[in-house]
VOMIVO-67221 format. One record per residue: residue number from 0; residue in one letter; x, y, z of N, C-alpha, C, O in turn. Coordinates in steps of 0.1 Angstrom, whole numbers, plus 5000, padded with zeros to 4 digits. Example, Ala and Ser with C-alpha at 12.3 -4.5 7.8 and 13.67 -1.06 7.14 Angstrom:
2
R resi resn n.px n.py n.pz ca.px ca.py ca.pz c.px c.py c.pz o.px o.py o.pz
R    0    A 5132 4943 5078  5123  4955  5078 5132 4967 5078 5142 4967 5085
R    1    S 5128 4978 5071  5137  4989  5071 5129 5000 5079 5134 5011 5080
end
This chain:
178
R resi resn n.px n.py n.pz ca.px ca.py ca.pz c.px c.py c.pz o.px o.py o.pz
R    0    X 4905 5119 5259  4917  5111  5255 4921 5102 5267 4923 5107 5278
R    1    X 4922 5090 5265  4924  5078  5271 4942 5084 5278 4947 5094 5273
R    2    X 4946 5079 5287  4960  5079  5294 4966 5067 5296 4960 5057 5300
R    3    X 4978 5066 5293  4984  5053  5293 4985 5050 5308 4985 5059 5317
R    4    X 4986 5040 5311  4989  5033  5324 4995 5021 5327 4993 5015 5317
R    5    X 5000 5016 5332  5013  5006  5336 5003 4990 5332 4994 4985 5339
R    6    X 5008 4986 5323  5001  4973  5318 5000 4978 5304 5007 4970 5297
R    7    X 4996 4985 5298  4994  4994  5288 5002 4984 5277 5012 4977 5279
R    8    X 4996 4985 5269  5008  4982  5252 5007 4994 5248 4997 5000 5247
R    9    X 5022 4998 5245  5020  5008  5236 5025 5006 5221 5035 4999 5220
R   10    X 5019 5012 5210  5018  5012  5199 5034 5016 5194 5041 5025 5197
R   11    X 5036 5003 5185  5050  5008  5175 5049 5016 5169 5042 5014 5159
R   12    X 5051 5026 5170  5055  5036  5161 5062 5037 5151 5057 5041 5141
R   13    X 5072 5035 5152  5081  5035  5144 5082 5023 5136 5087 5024 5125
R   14    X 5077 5008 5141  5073  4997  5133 5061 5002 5120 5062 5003 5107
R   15    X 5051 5006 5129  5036  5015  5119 5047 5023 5108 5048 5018 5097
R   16    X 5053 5032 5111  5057  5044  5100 5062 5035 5092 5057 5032 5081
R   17    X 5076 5029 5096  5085  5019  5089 5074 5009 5076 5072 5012 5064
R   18    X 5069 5001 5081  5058  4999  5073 5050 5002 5064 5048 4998 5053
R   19    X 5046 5009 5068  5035  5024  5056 5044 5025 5051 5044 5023 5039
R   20    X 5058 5031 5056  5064  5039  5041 5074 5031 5030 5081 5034 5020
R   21    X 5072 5017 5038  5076  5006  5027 5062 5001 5020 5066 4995 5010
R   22    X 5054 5001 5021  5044  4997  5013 5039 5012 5000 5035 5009 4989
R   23    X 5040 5023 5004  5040  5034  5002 5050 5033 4990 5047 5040 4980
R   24    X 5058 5029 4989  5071  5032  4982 5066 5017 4974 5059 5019 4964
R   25    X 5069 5009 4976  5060  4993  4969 5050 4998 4963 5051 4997 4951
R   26    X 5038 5005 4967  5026  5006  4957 5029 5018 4946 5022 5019 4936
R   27    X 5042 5027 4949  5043  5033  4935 5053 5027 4928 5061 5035 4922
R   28    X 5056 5013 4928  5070  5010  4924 5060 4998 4916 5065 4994 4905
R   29    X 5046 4993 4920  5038  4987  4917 5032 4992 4900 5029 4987 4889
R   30    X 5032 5008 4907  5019  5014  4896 5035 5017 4883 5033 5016 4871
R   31    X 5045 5020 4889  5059  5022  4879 5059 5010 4865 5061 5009 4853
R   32    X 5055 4998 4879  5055  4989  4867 5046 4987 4856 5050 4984 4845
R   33    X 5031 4989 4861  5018  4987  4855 5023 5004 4844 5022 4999 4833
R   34    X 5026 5013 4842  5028  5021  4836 5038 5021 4824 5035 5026 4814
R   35    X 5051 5013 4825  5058  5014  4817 5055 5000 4805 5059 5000 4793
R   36    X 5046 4989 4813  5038  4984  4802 5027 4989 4790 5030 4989 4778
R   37    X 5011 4994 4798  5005  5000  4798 5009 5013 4789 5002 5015 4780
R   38    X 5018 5021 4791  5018  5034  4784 5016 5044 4790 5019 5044 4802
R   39    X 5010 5055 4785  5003  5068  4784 4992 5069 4775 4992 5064 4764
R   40    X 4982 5076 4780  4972  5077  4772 4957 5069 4767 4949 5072 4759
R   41    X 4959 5057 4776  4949  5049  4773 4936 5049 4789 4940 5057 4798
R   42    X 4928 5045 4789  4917  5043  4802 4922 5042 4810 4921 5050 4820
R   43    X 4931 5032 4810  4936  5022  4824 4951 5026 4828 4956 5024 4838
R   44    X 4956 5033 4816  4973  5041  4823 4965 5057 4833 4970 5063 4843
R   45    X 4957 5059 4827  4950  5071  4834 4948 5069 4846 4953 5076 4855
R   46    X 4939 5058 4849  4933  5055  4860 4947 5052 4870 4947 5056 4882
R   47    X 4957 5046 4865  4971  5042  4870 4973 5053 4876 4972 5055 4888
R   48    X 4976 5062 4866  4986  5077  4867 4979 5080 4879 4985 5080 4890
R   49    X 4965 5083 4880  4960  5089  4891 4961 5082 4903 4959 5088 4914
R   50    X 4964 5069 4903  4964  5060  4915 4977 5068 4923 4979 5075 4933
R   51    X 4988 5061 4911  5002  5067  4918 5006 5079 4923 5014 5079 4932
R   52    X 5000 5092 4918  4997  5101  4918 4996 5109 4933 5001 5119 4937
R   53    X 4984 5099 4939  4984  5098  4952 4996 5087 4961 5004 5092 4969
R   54    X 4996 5073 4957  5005  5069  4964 5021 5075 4967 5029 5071 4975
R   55    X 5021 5087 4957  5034  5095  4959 5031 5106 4973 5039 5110 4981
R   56    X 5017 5109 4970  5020  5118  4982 5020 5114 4999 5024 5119 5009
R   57    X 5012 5100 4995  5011  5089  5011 5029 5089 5013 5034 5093 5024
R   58    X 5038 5084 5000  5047  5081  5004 5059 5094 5014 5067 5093 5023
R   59    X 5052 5106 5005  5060  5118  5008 5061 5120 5023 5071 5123 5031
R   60    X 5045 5118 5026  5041  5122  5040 5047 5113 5050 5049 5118 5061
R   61    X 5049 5101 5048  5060  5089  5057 5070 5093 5059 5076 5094 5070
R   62    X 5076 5096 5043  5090  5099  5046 5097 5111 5058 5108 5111 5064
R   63    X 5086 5120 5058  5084  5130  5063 5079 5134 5079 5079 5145 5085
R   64    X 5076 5120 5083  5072  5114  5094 5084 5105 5097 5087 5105 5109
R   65    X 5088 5100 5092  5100  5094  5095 5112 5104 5095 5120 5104 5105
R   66    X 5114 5109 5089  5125  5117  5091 5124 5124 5105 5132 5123 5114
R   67    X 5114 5132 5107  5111  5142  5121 5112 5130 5129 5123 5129 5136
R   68    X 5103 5121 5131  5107  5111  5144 5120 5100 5142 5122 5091 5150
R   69    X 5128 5102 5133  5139  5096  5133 5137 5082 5133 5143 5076 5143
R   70    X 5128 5075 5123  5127  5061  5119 5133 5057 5110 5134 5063 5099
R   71    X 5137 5046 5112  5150  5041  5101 5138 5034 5086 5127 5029 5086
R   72    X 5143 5037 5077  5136  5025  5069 5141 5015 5066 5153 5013 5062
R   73    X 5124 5004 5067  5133  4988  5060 5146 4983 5053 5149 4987 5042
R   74    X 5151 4977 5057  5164  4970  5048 5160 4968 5034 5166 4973 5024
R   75    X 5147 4960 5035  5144  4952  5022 5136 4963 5011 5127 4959 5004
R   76    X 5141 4982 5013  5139  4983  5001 5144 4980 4987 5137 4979 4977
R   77    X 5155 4977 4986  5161  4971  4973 5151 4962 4965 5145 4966 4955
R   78    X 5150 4951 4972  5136  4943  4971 5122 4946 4968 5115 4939 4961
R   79    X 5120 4954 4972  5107  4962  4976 5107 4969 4957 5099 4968 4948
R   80    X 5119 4976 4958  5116  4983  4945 5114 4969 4930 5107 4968 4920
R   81    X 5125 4962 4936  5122  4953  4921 5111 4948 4919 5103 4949 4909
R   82    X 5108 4938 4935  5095  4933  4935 5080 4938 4932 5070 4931 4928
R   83    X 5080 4952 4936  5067  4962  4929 5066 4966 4918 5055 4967 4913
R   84    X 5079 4970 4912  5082  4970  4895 5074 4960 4889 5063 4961 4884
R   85    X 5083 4947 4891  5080  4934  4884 5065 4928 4888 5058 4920 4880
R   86    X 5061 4931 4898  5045  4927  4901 5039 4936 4891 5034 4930 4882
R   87    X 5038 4955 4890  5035  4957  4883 5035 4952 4870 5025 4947 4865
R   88    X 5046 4955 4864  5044  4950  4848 5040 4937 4847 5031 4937 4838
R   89    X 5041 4926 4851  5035  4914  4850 5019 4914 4852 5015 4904 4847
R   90    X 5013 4918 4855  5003  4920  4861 4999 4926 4848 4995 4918 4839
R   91    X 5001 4940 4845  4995  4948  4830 5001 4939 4817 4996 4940 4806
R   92    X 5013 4930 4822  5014  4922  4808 5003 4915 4806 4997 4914 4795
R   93    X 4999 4908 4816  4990  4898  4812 4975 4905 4810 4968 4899 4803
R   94    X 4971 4916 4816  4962  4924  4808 4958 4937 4820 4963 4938 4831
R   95    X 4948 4946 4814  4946  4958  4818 4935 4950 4831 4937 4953 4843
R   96    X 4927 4943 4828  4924  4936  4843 4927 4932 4853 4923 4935 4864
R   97    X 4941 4922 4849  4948  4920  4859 4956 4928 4864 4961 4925 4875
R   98    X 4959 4939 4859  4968  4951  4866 4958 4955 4875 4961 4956 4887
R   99    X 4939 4961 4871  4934  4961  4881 4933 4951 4892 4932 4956 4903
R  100    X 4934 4938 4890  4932  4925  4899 4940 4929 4911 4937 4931 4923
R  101    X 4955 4932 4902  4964  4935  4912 4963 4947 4921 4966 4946 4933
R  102    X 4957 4958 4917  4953  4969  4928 4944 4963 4934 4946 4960 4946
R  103    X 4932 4960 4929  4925  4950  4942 4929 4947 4949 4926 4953 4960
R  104    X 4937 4938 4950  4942  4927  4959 4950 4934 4969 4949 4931 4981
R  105    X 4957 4943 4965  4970  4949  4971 4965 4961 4982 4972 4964 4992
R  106    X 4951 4969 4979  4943  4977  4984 4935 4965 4997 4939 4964 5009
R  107    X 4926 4959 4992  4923  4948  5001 4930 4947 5012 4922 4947 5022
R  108    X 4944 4947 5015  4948  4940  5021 4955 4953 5032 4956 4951 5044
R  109    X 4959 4964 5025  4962  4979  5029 4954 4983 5038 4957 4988 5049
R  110    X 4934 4982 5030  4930  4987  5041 4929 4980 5057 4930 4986 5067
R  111    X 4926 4965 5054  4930  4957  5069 4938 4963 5071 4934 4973 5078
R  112    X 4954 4963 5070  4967  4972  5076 4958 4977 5085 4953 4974 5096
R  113    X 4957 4989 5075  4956  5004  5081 4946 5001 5092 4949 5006 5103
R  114    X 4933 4993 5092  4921  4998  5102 4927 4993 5116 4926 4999 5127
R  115    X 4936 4978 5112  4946  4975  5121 4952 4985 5131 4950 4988 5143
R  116    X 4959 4990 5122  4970  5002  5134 4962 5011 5138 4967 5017 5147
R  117    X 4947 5015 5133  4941  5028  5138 4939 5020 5151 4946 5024 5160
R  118    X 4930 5009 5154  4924  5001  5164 4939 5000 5177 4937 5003 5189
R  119    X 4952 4996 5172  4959  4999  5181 4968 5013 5181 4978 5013 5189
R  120    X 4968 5024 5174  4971  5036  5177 4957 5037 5189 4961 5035 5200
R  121    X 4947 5039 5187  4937  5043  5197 4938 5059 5194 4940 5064 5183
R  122    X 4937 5064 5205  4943  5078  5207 4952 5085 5211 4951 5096 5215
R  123    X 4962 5078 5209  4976  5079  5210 4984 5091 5202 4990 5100 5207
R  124    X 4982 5089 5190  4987  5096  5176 4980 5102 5169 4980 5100 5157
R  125    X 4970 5115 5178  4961  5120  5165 4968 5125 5150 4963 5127 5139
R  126    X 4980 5126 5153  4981  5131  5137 4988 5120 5126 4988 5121 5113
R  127    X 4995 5111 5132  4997  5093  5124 4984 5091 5122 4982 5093 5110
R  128    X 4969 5087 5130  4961  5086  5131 4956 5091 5119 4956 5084 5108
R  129    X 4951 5109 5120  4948  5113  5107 4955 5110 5095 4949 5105 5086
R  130    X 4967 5112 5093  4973  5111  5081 4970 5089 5077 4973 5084 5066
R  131    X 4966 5084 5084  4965  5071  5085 4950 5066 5078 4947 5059 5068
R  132    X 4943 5074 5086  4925  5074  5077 4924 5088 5067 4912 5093 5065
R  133    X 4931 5092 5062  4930  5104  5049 4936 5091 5038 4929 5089 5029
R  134    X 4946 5085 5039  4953  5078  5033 4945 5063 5029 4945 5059 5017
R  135    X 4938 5055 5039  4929  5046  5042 4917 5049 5028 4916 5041 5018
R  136    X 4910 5060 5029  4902  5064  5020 4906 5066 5003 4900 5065 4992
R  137    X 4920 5068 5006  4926  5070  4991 4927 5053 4988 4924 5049 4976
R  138    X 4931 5045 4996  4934  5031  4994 4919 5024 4989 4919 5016 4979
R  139    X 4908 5027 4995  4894  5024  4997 4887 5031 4982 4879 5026 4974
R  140    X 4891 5040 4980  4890  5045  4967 4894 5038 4954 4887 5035 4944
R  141    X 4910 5035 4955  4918  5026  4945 4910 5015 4945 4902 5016 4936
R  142    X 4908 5002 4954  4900  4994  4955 4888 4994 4949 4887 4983 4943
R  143    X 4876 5003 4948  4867  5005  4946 4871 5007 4931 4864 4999 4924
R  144    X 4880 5013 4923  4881  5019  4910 4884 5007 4902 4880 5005 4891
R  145    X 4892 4998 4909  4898  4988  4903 4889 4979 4902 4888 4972 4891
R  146    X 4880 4977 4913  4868  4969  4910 4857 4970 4902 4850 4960 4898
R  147    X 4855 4987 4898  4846  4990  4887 4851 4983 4875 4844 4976 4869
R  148    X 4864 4985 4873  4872  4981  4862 4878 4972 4853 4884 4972 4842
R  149    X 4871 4961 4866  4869  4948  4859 4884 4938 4864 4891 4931 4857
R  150    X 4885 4942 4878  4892  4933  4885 4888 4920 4884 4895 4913 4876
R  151    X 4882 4917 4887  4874  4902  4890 4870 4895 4878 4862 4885 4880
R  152    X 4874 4900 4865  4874  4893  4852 4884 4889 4847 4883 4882 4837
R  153    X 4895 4892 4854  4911  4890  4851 4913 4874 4852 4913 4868 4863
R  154    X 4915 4869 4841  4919  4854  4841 4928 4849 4854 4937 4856 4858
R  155    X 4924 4838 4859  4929  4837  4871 4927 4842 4882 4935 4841 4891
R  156    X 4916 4849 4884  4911  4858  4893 4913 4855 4908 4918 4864 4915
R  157    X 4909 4844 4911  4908  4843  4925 4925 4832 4925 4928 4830 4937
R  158    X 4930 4830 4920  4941  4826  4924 4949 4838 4919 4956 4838 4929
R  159    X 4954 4851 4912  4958  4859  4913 4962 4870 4924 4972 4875 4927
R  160    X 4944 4869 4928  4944  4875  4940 4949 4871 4953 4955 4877 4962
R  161    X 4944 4859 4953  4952  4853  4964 4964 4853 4969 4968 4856 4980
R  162    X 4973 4849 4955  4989  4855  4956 4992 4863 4961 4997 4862 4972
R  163    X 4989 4879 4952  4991  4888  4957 4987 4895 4971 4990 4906 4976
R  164    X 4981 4886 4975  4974  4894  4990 4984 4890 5000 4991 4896 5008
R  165    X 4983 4875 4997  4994  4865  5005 5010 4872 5006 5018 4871 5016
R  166    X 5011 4880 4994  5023  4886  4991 5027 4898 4997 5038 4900 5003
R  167    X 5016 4906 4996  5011  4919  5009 5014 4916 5022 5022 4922 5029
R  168    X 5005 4905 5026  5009  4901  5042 5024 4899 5044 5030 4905 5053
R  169    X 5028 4889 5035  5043  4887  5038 5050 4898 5043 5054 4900 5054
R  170    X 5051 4907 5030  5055  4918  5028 5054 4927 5042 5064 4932 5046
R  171    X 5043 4929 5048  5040  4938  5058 5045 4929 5071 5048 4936 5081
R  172    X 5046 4919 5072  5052  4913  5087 5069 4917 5085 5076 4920 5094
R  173    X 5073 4915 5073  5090  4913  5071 5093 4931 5071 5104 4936 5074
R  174    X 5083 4938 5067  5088  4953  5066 5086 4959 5084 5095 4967 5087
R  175    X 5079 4957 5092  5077  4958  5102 5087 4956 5110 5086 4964 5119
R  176    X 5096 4950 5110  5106  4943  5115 5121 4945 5111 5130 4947 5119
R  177    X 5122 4945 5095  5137  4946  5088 5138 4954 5086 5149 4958 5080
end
C-alpha cells in the first residue's frame, strides 16, 4: 500500500460518493421510466426489471456510504429524478431499442466514470474501491445486454447516443460539485 506524502492529490471522496449516488439514483429513475412505458411482462421490461434491480442495490450501497461518512447529496436531485424518468420513457416510447440505445450510452459512459475514480482512488479506499469494481461489472454487464439487444438499431442511433452520453458527462461534472 502506497503512503500519501506531501505533494500528494488526494482523492474526493466525498465528490466520488456524491456522484455515484446521484447517478445511482438517475439510472433507476431512468429504468422507472423505460418501465412504466414498456410494461410488465414482455423481453425488454424483463431485461429492464433486472437492470434496475441491480441499480437499486449500487444505489442502496452509496446511500449507505454516504450516510456513515457524512456526504451531503447533490442539490440537483429534483432534476435528476424528472430528468431520468423522462429520458427513460422517451427513449422506450420511441422503441424497445432505443430504450436499449439508452442503456448503452448511459453504461458507456459509467464505466469511463468508474475506471476514472478507480485510477485516482489508487489504494486509498479499498472498500469505495471494491464496492466501485463489483458495481463497474454490473454497469459492463448492462452495456453488454443492451448491445445484444439491438441498441445500435435504434433509429437515430449514433445521434441518440451521442446525446445521451453528452448528457451523462454533463450530468456527472454538475453532480460532483452541486
Amino acid at each position: 500500500m502506497s503512503r500519501w506524502t506531501p505533494g500528494d492529490r488526494k482523492p474526493d471522496i466525498a465528490s466520488m460518493l456524491r456522484v455515484n449516488q446521484a447517478g445511482e439514483y438517475g439510472a433507476t429513475r431512468i429504468y422507472a421510466g423505460q418501465l412504466a412505458v414498456l410494461g410488465r411482462g414482455t423481453p425488454a421490461s424483463h431485461l429492464v426489471a433486472r437492470m434496475a434491480s441491480q441499480e437499486e442495490r449500487h444505489l442502496k450501497r452509496f446511500n449507505e456510504l454516504m450516510a456513515e461518512r457524512r456526504v451531503r447529496p447533490t442539490l440537483l436531485h429534483p432534476i435528476w429524478d424528472i430528468a431520468g424518468f423522462a429520458l427513460g420513457a422517451a427513449t422506450a416510447l420511441m422503441s424497445e431499442k432505443a430504450a436499449m440505445a439508452c442503456t448503452e450510452a448511459v453504461e458507456t459512459e459509467i464505466d469511463k466514470h468508474y475506471a476514472d475514480q478507480l485510477v485516482e482512488l489508487g489504494d486509498s479506499d479499498p472498500e469505495l474501491a471494491a464496492d466501485i469494481l463489483d458495481f463497474q461489472a454490473d454497469e459492463l454487464e448492462h452495456r453488454n445486454t443492451a448491445r445484444e439487444h439491438g441498441a445500435a438499431e435504434a433509429a437515430g442511433y449514433p445521434m441518440l447516443s451521442a446525446a445521451i452520453r453528452a448528457g451523462c458527462r454533463a450530468a456527472i461534472s454538475l453532480s460532483k460539485r452541486i
